[in-house]
N, C-alpha and C positions, 0 to 999 in steps of 0.2 A: 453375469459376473459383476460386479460390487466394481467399483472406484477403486478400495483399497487393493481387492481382491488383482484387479487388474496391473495396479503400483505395483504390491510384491511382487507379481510374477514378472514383470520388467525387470526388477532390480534382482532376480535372481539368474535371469537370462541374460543378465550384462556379465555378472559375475562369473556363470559359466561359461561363458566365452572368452576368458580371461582378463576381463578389464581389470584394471586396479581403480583402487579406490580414488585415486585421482580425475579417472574419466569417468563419474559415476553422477556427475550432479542434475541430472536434466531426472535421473529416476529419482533420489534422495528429495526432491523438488516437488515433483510426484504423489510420494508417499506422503511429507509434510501435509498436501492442499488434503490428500485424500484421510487426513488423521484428523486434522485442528482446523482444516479450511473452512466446516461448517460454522468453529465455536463466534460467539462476537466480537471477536477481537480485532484491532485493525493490524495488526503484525504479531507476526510469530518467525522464530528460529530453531534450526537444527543444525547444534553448537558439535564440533569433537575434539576431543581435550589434543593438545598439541603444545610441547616443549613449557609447561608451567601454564596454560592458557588455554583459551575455547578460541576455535575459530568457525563461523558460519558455510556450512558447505548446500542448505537450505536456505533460503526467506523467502515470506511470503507478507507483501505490506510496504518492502523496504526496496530500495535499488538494487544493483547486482554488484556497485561497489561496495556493499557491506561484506562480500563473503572475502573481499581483498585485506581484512581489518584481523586483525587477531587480540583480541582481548585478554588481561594477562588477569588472574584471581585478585592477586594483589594489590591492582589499581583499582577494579569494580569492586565494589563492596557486597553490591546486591546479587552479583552473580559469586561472588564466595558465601554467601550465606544459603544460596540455594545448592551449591554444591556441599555444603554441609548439613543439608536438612535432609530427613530420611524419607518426604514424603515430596505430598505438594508444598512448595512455600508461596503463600499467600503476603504479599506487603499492603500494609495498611496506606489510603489515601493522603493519611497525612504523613509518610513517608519522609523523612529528610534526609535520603542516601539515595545519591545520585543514581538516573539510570542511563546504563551504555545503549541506549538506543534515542535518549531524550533528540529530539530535533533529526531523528534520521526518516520516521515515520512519511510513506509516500504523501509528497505534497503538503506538508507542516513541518510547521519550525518551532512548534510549543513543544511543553516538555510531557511524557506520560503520566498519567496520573491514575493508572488500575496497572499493576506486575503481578505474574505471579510465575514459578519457573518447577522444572523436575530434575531432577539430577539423574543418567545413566548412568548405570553403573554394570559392572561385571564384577560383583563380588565385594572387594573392599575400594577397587577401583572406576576412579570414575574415567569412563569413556565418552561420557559427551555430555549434554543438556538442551532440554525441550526449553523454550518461552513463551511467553504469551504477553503483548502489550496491548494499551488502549489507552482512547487520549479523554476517554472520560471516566468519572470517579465509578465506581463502582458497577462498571460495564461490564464486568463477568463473573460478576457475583453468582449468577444461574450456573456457572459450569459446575458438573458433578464431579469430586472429585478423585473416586474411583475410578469413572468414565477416563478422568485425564494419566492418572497412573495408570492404564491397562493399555493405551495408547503409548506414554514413555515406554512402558515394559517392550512392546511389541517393535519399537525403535531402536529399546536398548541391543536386544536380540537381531535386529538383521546389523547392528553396530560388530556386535561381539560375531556375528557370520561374515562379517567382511574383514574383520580385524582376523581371525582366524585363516580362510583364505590367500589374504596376504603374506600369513608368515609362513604360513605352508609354502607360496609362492617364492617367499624370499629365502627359505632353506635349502629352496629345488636350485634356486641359483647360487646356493653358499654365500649369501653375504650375512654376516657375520653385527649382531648389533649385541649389546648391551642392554637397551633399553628395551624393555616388555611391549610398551605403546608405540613403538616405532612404524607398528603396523599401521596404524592409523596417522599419518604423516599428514603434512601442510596437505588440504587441497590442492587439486591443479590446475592446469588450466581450460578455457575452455576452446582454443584455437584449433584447427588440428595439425598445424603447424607447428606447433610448442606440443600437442601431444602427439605428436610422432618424432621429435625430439627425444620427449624424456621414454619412450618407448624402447628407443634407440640407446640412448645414456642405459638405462636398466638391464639390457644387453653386455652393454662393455664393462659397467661399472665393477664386477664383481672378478674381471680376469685384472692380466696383468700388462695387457695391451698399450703398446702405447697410442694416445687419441690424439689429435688434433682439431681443435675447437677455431673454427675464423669463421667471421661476421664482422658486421660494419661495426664502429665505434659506438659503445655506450648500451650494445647490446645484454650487454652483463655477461660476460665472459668468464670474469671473474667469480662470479657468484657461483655458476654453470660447473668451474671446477671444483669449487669448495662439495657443491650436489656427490659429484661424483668421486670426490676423497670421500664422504663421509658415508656414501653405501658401497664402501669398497674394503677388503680385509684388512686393507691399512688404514681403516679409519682411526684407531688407535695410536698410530704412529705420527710423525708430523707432517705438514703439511708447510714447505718453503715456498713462497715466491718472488720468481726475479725477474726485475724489467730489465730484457736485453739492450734497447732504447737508452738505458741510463746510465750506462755500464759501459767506461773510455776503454778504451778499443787497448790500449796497452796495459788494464789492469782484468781486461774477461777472464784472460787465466787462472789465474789469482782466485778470481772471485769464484769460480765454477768450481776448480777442482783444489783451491787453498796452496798454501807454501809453506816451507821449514825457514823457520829462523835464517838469519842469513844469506836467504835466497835469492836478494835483490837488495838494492841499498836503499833502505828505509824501513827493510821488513825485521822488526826488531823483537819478533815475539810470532810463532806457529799460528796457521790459518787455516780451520777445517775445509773452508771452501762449501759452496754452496750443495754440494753433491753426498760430501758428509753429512750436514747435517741434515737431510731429507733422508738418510739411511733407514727404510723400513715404511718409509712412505713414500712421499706424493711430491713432484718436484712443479711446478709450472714456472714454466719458460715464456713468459710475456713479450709479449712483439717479438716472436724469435725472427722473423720478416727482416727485424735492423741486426741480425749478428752478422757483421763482417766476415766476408767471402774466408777472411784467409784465416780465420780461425773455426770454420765451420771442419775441419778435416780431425780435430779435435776433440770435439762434441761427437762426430759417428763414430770416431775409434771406442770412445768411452759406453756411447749404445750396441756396438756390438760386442764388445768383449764383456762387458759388466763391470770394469775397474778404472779406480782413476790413478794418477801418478804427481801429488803435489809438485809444485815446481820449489826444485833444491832436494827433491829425495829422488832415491835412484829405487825405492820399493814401492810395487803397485798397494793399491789398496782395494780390495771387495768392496761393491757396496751396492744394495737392494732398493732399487729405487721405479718407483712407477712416475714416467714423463707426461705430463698435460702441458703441449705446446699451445701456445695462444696466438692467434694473430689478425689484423684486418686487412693484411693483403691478399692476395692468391698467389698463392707460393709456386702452383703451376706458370701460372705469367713469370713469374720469377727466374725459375728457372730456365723458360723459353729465351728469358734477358739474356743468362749467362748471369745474373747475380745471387744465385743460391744455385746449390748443392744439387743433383737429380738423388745421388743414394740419399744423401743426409734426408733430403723432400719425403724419400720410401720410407724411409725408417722413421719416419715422424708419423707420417700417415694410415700406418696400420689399420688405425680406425678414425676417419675422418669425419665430423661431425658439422654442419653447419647450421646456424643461429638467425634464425630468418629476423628481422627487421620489424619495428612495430608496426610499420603499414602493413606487413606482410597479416599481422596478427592482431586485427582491428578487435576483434572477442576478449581479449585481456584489458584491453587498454584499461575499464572502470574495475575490472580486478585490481591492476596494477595502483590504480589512484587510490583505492580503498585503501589499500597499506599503506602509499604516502603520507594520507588525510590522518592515518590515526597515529603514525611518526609524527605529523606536525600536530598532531591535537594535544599528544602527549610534552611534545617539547615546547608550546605556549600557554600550558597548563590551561586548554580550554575542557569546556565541558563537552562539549563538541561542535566539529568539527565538517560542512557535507558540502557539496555542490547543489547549486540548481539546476532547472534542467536547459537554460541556455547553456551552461559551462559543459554539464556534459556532452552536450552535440557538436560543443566547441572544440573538447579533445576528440570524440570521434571521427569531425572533419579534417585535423590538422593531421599534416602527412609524417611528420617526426623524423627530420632528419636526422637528430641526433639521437633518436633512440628512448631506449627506459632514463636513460640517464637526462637527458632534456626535459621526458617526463616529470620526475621528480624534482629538479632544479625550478621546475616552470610551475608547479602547485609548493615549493616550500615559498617561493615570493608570493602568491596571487596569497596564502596563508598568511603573510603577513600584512599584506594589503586590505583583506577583506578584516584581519583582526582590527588594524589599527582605525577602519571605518565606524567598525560596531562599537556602541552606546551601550558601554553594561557598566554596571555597579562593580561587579564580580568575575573576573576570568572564571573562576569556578564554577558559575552560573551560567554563563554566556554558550549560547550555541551559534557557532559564526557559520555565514552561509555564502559560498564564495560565487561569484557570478560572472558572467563573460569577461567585463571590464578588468575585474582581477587577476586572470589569463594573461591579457597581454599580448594573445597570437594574431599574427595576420592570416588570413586568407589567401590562397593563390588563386587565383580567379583561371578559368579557360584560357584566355589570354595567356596567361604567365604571369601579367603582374598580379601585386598584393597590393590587399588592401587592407585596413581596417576590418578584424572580424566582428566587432561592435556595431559597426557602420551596417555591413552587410546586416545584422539581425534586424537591428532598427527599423530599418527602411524595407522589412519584410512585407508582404503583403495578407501575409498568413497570421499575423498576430500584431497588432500593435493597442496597445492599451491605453485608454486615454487618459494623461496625464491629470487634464481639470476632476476630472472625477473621482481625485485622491483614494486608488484602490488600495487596500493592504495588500501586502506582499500575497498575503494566504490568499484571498481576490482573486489577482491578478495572475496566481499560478493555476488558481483554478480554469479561469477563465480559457485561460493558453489550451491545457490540459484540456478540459471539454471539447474544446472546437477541434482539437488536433487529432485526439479519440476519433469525435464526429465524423472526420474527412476521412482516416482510415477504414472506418466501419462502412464509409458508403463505396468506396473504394473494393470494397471486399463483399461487397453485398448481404451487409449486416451479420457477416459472420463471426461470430467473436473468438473463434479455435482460430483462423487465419490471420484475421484481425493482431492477435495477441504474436503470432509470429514475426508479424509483419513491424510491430512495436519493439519488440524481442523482451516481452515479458511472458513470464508464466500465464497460462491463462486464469488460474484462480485469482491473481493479481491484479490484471485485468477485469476480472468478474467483480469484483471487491473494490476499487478504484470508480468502474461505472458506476459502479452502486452508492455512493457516496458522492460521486459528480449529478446524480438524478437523469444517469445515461439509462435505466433498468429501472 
């Protein structure tokens, strides 16, 4: 049986076991090395078009923060050109339209200088795009380009069987979209942590349950319910949220279920109240943890009967509302306190969801950076935007107490730091490359205390490069890179399938990487 031969059947036996296209990337991976992995190229991508844009649910060449990046038509030029071309589009060397992968290519920081890409399509529509990079001129000039379209085609097709699939699947659940390409939605994740989350969400999202969402702070809570308003019948409808937390303890009333005119002295004009206006959709109830004991008796009259009753009107009001409670306490301890509710606690809990923590979910972390990286690339107007690979072992090591939200907070500063070091002519030209120093994290050492994560790399024994012998960055990453290969490969008894595991890269990535180090 064939390479590819072997891919398809992977990726049809995930399908048929019901995966969604979210928990698909290890075969899509797969199928890429087994299509383009022979051609010369030193990276390639398999793009799927997603909300105006391609996102990378494949590479092979590139990090695995690239599949966290979402590329919009609009901003790439060269990838709108190849979504408009009917064929191969081949760009000329002398090119002057930037490419989204310049400076992302494993282990360089120069810019591509051979592109060329395919556009899938389903008809009039496109559903994804093949690429093909290279960091020298006319390095793939030998691909035939039949060869490369019978390969897109053969892509586009298990594209358009998984996109089909999906909406079958998302029929059978009744969730209700608008959009034709919904099926092929953001990639996800690759934890199984977060994909037994969203497994779970895909469960709830289409009834009228009320959920309950608690995890520690910074989790994205937030995000999590917007997920589950928007695959939900009331996606259509609105979507309110309110911080209990913010909300003075003598005006909750008020604010939950609204007032008539005259209903208190100041109230000089009618107030739908937060309950009307979520009529038909999606209410979330933020930190409902801080709603005071004595207005909790309130909020369950209103979850069980379905109505609310403004304060100053003596007539209830109907109103259709699906509840996503938020919180970072445990509502259980809570209630053990005697500070919350036990029924209000039930009636929340229906479907209780919890949000594991980024150390919990170490496999997203360079997902999640990839998206940051290309938020901050866009908002310094660079050309791009990546880590090295001390930084990324810097975020793998740090434990994140504050979460995604620390995450992002801690790469838009090292983004600014690492911009304001780099020597360019041109933010538009510039590919900045952010490195430990720019992080900023400490280390927790065995001990407990922190250190310096800089310090700790430094003074490593596994890599230190000698300063007098002024290496270039591309050198000195080399250098790293080789020896580090090295000690795993001997470690593993020159096996390069475990080797690559053990690395947590693809192995044709691996294979392509040694080959270029003069590890092969």
């Amino acid at each position: 049986m064939t390479i590819f031969s072997r891919a398809l059947r992977d990726l049809l036996a995930a399908l048929s076991d019901g995966k969604g296209f979210d928990a698909l990337h290890p075969q899509w991976s797969r199928l890429l090395a087994a299509l383009v992995g022979h051609y010369p190229a030193d990276a390639s991508t398999l793009m799927v078009s997603v909300e105006g844009g391609l996102q990378p649910v494949a590479v092979l060449g590139m990090g695995h923060e690239v599949c966290g990046r979402r590329f919009q038509l609009n901003a790439h030029p060269r990838l709108a050109a190849i979504a408009a071309h009917p064929g191969v589009c081949r760009f000329p060397c002398d090119c002057t339209l930037p490419d989204p992968f310049d400076g992302l290519l494993d282990a360089d920081l120069t810019h591509v200088h051979d592109c060329m890409g395919v556009a899938l399509r389903d008809g009039d529509r496109l559903l994804g795009m093949l690429t093909l990079d290279a960091l020298i001129p006319q390095q793939m000039l030998g691909i035939d380009d039949e060869e490369l379209m019978a390969a897109a085609e053969l892509l586009a097709t298990c594209l358009r069987l998984t996109g089909q699939l999906e909406d079958t699947r998302s029929r059978l659940n009744q969730v209700l979209s608008s959009d034709q390409s919904a099926s092929l939605h953001t990639p996800g994740w690759r934890s199984p942590a977060m994909t037994r989350l969203h497994e779970s969400m895909a469960l709830v999202a289409p009834t009228d349950l009320s959920v309950l969402l608690h995890g520690e702070t910074g989790v994205g809570k937030e995000h999590l319910t917007r997920h589950l308003h928007e695959r939900s019948r009331r996606a259509s409808g609105p979507l309110v949220r309110v911080n209990c937390a913010t909300l003075p303890e003598s005006l909750i009333e008020s604010a939950l279920f609204g007032h008539r005119r005259g209903a208190f002295s100041g109230a000089n004009r009618d107030h739908r109240g937060h309950f009307a206006m979520a009529d038909g959709g999606t209410l979330m109830l933020d930190e409902i943890g801080e709603l005071p004991l004595s207005q909790q008796p309130r909020l369950l009259r209103v979850l069980q009967e379905g109505e609310i009753q403004p304060l100053g009107s003596d007539q209830p009001i109907k109103v259709d509302v699906r509840l996503v409670a938020v919180t970072n306490r445990d509502l259980a301890e809570e209630v053990a306190a005697g500070r919350f509710r036990e029924d209000l606690y039930h009636r929340l809990s229906v479907f209780p969801l919890r949000i594991p923590s980024l150390r919990e979910r170490r496999e997203d972390i360079l997902l999640l950076a990839g998206h940051f990286l290309e938020d901050n690339r866009v908002r310094l107007g660079l050309a791009n935007l990546r880590l090295d690979i001390g930084a990324e072992q810097a975020l793998l090591a740090w434990h994140w107490p504050g979460n995604v939200r620390e995450l992002e907070h801690t790469l838009s500063r090292a983004a600014l730091r690492a911009m304001g070091e780099a020597r360019s002519e041109s933010r538009r030209s510039a590919v900045v490359c952010i490195g430990v120093r720019h992080l900023d994290l400490p280390l927790e050492a065995a001990t407990g205390s922190a250190r310096p994560l800089v310090a700790s790399l430094s003074t490593s024994s596994h890599f230190q490069p000698a300063v007098d012998n002024a290496l270039s960055l591309r050198e000195a990453t080399d250098t790293f890179q080789r020896h580090h290969i090295e000690q795993v490969l001997m470690a593993h008894d020159y096996n390069w399938a475990a080797s690559a595991r053990a690395l947590d890269l693809d192995s044709a990535n691996l294979h392509r990487l040694g080959r270029r180090l003069g590890l092969k």
